[in-house]
C-alpha positions as a printed Julia matrix, in Angstrom:
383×3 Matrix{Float64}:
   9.56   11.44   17.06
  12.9    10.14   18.82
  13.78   13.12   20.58
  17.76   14.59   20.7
  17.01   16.88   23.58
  14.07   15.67   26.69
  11.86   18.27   27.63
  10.79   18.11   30.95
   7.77   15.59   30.79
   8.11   12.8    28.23
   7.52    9.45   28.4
   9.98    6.18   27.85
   8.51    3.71   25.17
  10.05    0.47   25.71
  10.25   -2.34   23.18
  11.67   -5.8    23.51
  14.81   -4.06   24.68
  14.98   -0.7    23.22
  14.07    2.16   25.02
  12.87    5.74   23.23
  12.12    8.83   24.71
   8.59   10.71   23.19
   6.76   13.35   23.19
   3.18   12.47   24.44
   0.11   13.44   24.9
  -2.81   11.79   27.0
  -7.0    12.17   26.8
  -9.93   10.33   27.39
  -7.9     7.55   29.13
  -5.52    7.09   26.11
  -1.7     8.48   25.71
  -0.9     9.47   22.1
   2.81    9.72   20.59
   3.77   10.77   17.29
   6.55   10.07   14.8
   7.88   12.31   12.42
   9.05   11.29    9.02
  10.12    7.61    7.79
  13.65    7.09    8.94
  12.53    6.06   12.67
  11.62    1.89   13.56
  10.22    2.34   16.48
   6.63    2.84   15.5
   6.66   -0.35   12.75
   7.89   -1.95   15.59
   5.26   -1.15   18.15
   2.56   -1.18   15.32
   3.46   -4.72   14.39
   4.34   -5.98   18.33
   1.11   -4.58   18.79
   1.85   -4.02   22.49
   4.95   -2.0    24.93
   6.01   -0.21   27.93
   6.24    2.78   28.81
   7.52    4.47   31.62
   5.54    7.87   32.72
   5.66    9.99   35.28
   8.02    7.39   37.86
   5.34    4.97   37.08
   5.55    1.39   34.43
   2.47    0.77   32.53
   1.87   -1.96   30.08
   0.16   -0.8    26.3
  -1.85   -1.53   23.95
  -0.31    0.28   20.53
  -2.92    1.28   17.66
  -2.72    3.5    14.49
  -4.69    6.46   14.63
  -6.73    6.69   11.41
  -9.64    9.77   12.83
  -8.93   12.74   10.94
 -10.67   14.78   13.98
  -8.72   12.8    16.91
  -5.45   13.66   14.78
  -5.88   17.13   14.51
  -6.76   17.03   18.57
  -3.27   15.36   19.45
  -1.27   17.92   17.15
  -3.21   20.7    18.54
  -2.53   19.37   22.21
   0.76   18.32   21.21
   1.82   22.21   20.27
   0.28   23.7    23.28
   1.81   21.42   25.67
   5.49   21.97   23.8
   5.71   25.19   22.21
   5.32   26.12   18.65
   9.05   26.17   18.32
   9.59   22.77   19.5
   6.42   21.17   17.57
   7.37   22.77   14.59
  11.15   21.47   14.95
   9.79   17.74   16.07
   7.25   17.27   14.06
   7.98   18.42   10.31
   7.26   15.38    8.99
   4.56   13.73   10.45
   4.07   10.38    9.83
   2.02    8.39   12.32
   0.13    9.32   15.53
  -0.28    6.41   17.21
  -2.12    5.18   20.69
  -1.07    3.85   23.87
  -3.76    2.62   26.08
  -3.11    1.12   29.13
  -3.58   -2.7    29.0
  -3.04   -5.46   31.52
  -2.38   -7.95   28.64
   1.11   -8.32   27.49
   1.18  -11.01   24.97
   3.28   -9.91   21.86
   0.48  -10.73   19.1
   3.22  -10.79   16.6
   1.4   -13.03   14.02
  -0.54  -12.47   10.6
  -3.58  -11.42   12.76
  -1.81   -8.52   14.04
   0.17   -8.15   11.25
  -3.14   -7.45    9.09
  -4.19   -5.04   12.09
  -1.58   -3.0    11.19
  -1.64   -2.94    7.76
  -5.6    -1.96    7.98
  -4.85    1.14   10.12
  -1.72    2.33    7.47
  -4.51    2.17    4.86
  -6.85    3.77    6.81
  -4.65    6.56    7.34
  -3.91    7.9     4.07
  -7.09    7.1     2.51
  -8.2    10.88    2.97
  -4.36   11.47    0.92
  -4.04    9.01   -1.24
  -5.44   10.96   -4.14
  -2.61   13.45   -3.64
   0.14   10.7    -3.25
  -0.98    9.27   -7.0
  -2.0    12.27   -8.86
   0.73   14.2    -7.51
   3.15   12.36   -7.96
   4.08   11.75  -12.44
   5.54    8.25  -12.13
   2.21    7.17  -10.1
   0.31    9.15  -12.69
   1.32    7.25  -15.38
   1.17    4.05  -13.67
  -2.81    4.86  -13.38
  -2.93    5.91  -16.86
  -1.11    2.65  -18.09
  -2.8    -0.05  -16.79
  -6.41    2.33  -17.5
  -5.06    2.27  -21.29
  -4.46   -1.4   -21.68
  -7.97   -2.61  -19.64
  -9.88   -0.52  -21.48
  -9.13   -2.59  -24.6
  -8.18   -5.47  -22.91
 -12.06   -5.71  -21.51
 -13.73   -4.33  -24.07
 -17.46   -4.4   -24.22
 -19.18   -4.39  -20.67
 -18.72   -7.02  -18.61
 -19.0    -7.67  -14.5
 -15.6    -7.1   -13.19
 -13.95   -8.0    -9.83
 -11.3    -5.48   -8.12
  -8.66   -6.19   -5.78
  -7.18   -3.21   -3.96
  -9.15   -0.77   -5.08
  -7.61    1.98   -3.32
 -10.17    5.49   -3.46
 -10.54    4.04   -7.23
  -7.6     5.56   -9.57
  -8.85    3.11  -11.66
 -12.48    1.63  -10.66
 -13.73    5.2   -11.79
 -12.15    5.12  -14.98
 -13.61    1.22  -15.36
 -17.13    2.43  -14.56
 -17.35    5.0   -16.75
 -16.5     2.08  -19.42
 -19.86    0.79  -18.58
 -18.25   -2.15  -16.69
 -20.4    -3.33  -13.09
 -17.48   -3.62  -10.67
 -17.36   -4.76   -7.43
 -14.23   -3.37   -5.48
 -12.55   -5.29   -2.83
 -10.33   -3.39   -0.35
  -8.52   -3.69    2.97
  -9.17   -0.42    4.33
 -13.03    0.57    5.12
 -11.82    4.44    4.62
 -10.65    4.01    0.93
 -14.27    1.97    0.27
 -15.78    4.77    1.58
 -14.21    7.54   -0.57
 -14.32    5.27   -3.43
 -18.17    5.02   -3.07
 -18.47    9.08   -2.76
 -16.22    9.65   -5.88
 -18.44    7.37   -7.45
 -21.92    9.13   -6.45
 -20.58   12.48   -7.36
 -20.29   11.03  -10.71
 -23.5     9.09  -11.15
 -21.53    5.71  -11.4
 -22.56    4.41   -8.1
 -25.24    2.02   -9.02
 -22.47   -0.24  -10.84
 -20.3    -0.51   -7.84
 -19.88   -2.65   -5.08
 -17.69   -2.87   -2.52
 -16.22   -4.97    0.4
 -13.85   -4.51    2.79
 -11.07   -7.65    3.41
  -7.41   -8.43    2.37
  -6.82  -10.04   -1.05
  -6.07  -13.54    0.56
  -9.9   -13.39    2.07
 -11.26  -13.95   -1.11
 -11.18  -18.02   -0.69
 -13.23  -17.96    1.81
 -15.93  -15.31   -0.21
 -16.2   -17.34   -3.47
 -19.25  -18.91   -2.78
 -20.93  -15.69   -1.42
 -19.7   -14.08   -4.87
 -20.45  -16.36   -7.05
 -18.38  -19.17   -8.9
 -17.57  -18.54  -12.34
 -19.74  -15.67  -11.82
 -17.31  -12.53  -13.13
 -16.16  -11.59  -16.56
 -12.59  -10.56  -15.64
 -10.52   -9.61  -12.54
  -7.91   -6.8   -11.98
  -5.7    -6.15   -9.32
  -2.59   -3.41  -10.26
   0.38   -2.24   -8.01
  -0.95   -2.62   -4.76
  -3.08   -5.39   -3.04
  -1.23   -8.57   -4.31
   2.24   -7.19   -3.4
   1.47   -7.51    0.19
   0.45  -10.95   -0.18
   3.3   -13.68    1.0
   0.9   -16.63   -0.99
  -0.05  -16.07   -4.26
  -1.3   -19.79   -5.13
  -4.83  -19.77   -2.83
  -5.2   -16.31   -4.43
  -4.39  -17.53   -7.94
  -7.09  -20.83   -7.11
  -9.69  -18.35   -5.98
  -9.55  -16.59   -9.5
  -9.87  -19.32  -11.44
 -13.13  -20.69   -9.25
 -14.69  -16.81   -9.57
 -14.07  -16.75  -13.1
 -16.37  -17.18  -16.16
 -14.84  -19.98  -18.7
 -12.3   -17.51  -20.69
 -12.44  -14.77  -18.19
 -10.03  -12.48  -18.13
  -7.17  -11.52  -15.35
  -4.92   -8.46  -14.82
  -2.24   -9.09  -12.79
   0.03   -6.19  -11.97
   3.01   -6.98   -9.38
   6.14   -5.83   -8.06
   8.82   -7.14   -9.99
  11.79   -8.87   -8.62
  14.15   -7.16  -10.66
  13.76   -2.85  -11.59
  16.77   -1.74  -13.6
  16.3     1.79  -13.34
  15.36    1.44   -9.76
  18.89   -0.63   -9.06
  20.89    2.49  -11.68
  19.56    5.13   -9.42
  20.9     3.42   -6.16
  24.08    2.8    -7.7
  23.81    6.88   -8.53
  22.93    7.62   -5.34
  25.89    5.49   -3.39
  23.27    3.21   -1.86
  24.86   -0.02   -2.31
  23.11   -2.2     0.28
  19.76   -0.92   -1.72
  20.74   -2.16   -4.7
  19.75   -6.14   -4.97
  16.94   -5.86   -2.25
  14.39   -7.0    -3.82
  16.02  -10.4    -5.1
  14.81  -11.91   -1.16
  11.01  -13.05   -0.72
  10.39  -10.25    1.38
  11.28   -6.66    1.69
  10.49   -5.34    5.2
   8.67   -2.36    5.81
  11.84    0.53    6.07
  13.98   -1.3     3.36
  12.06   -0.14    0.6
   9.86    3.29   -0.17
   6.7     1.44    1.2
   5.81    1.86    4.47
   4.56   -1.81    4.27
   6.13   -5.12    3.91
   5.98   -5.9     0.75
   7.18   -9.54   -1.43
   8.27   -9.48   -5.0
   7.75  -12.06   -7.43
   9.76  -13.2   -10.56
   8.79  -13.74  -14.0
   9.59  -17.4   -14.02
   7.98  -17.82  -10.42
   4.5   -16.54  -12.08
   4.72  -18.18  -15.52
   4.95  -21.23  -13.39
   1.88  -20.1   -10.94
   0.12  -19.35  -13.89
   0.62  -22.73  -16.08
  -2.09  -24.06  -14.72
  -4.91  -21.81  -14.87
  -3.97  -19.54  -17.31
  -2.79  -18.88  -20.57
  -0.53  -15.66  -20.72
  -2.03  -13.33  -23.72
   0.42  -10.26  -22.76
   3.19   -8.96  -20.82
   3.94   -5.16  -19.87
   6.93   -4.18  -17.8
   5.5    -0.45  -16.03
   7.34    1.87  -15.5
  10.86    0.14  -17.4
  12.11    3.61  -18.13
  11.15    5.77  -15.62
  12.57    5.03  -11.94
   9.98    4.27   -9.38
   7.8     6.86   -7.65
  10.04    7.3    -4.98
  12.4     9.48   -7.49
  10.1    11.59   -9.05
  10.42   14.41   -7.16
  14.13   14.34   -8.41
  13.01   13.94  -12.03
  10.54   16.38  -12.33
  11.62   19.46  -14.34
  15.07   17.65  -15.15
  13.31   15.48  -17.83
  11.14   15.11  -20.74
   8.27   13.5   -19.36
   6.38   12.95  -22.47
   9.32   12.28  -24.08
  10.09    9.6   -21.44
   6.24    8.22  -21.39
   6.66    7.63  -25.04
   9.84    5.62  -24.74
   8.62    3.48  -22.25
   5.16    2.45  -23.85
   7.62    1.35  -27.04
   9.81   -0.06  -24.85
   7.26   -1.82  -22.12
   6.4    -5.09  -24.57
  10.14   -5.81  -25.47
  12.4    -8.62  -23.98
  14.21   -7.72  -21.57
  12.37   -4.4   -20.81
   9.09   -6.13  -20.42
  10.74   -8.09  -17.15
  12.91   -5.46  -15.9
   9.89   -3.46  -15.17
   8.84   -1.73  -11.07
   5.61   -3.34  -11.85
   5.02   -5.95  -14.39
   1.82   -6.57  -15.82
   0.04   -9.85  -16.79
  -2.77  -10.26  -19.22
  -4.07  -13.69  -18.56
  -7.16  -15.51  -20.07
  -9.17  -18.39  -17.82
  -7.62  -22.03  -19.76
C-alpha cells in the first residue's frame, strides 16, 4: 500500500522513475510488500517490469519482483506485517488487500518487459485467486448467470457425449457441469492452482476419470496439437476468460480447426468491443473517459475491472477470422441487459433479477442486442 504517513522503518520501491514508500516485511532472505485494494499502479508495474529498487535501511539493492500465490507464506507476511506495525495501522493500510508480492535481492537488472514476463505475471494473478475464485463467480449474480448461460446453451449445443477440449478452465464453473453431461473433457489452464482445484471438485464428485488437464496459456496450444491429437476432439469451448487475454486470435483459431473432428463443434465466448449497458452505467456514473475504452485493441490492466490486460474483439473482426474455418450456426450477446459484473453489487436488491434474466435470454439472439453484448458468444461448426 502507498503509504500517506512513513512509519519509522519502510522501504523506497523505485521504478523506472517513480519512487513509493512501503510497508515491508523481510524472511528467509526475501522482503515482502503488500498493496491494498485496486486503485494503486505500482505493483502492475513491478509485476510486469519484473524487476526494481529499493532503498532500505541507507542501503540500494536491486530486485527481483514475484506474485505471491502460497496461501501459508501469505498468511505469514500479514501476520508479520501486523506485529511489526500495530493492529491499528495494519488494519487502516491494509483493508483491501490485493497482492503480496516479493522482493528478492538480485544482481540482474534487465527489465524483462516482454511476453515471457508478461505471461509470468499473468500465471501468478491466476494462481492467486484460484483458492477464491469460486466466491468471485458464485457470489457475484451477473457472473452467476454468465455460468449458467453458456452451461444452458452447450448442453444442447453438444448433445450426446462427445470428447471435448477446454480452454480456461478456471476451478471448472463449467467443466463440472460438462462432465456430469457424460462428456470426456480435457481442461487446459494457465494457472497450475485452478487445475488443481478443478481436479479435487471433480473427485469429490466421482467425475474425475473423464477429465484431463494441462497447464499452458491458450496460444500454447499450436505447439500441443500433435501431442493431442489432430482432428482428434468432438468440440471445443472456451467462455469469458482465456481468449480475452490473447492479443492473436488467428494461430489460436488455426489450432482449432487442426484439433477438430470434420464438423466439430466450437464455443467461442469473448469480450465484446462494444457493451451498451456497460457504456449507460459510465455515463450514470460521470465516468466519461470510461466510456469508449474498449473500442482500442487493448485495454490495460487498471482501465478496466480486470486486473489483467485484456483485448476486445468486434463482431465483424471475428466473422472475418471465422470465414475460413467455420460456419457460424449461432450468436448470443451475454449479459446485453444486465451491466457487467463489476456493477452487481449496485444492482443487487434494487432489481428484479429474474425478471432481468428473463429479458435478456429473449433479448440475447436479437440484432442489435446479440452484438452489444459484455461477452458475445459464437456457436461455430468445423466447414
Amino acid at each position: 500500500m502507498e503509504m500517506r504517513k512513513k512509519p519509522a522503518e519502510h522501504l523506497n520501491l523505485r521504478i523506472e522513475k517513480k519512487s513509493v514508500p512501503l510497508a515491508y516485511v523481510a524472511f528467509d532472505d526475501e522482503i515482502y510488500v503488500i498493496s491494498s485494494g485496486t486503485a494503486n499502479r505500482w505493483p502492475s508495474e513491478v509485476l510486469r517490469h519484473g524487476v526494481a529498487t529499493v532503498y532500505i535501511d541507507g542501503k540500494e539493492k536491486s530486485v527481483a519482483a514475484n506474485l505471491v500465490s502460497d496461501a501459508d507464506k501469505i498468511r505469514k507476511v500479514k501476520m508479520l506485517m501486523e506485529e511489526k506495525y500495530g493492529s491499528e495501522n495494519y488494519a487502516q493500510w491494509f483493508s483491501r488487500i490485493s497482492r503480496v508480492i516479493s522482493l528478492k535481492e538480485s544482481k540482474d537488472m534487465e527489465v524483462i518487459n516482454d511476453q515471457k514476463n508478461y505471461n509470468k505475471w499473468l500465471t501468478g494473478e491466476f494462481d492467486s485467486i484460484a483458492s477464491d475464485y469460486d466466491r468471485h463467480i458464485y457470489g457475484n449474480f451477473v457472473n452467476n448467470y454468465l455460468r449458467e448461460r453458456s452451461v444452458s446453451l452447450m448442453k444442447e449445443f453438444f448433445s450426446g457425449s462427445s470428447r471435448l477440449l477446454e480452454i480456461g478452465s478456471g476451478t471448472g464453473t463449467e467443466t463440472i457441469a460438462m462432465l456430469r453431461e457424460g462428456h470426456e473433457i480435457t481442461a487446459i489452464d494457465i494457472s497450475e492452482k485452478m487445475n488443481q482445484i478443478l481436479l479435487e471438485k471433480a473427485m469429490s464428485q466421482g467425475v474425475d476419470s473423464m477429465l484431463k488437464t494441462m497447464t499452458m496459456k491458450a496460444s500454447d496450444l499450436e505447439i500441443h496439437v500433435n501431442d493431442l491429437g489432430e482432428e482428434s476432439f468432438d468440440g471445443v469451448y472456451s467462455n469469458y476468460g482465456a481468449l480475452n487475454c490473447e492479443p492473436d486470435l488467428e494461430k489460436i483459431m488455426i489450432a482449432f480447426n487442426r484439433i477438430l473432428k470434420p464438423g466439430g463443434k466450437l464455443v467461442f465466448g469473448i469480450f465484446n468491443k462494444l457493451c451498451l449497458t456497460e457504456m449507460i452505467a459510465h455515463v450514470i456514473g460521470i465516468k466519461p473517459k470510461r466510456v469508449f475504452e474498449r473500442l482500442s485493441n487493448m485495454v490495460p490492466e487498471g482501465s478496466s475491472r480486470f486486473c489483467i490486460d485484456v483485448f476486445p474483439y468486434s463482431p465483424m473482426y471475428l466473422r472475418r477470422l471465422f470465414a475460413r474455418w467455420f460456419t457460424i450456426e449461432e450468436i448470443y450477446g451475454c449479459p446485453v441487459m444486465l451491466p457487467p459484473s463489476n456493477y452487481a453489487s449496485i444492482m443487487e436488491g434494487r432489481i428484479d433479477a429474474g425478471k432481468i434474466k428473463k429479458a435478456d435470454i429473449f433479448f440475447s439472439d436479437k440484432w442489435p442486442f446479440k452484438y452489444l453484448g459484455d461477452h458475445t458468444l459464437y456457436f461455430l461448426s468445423k466447414k
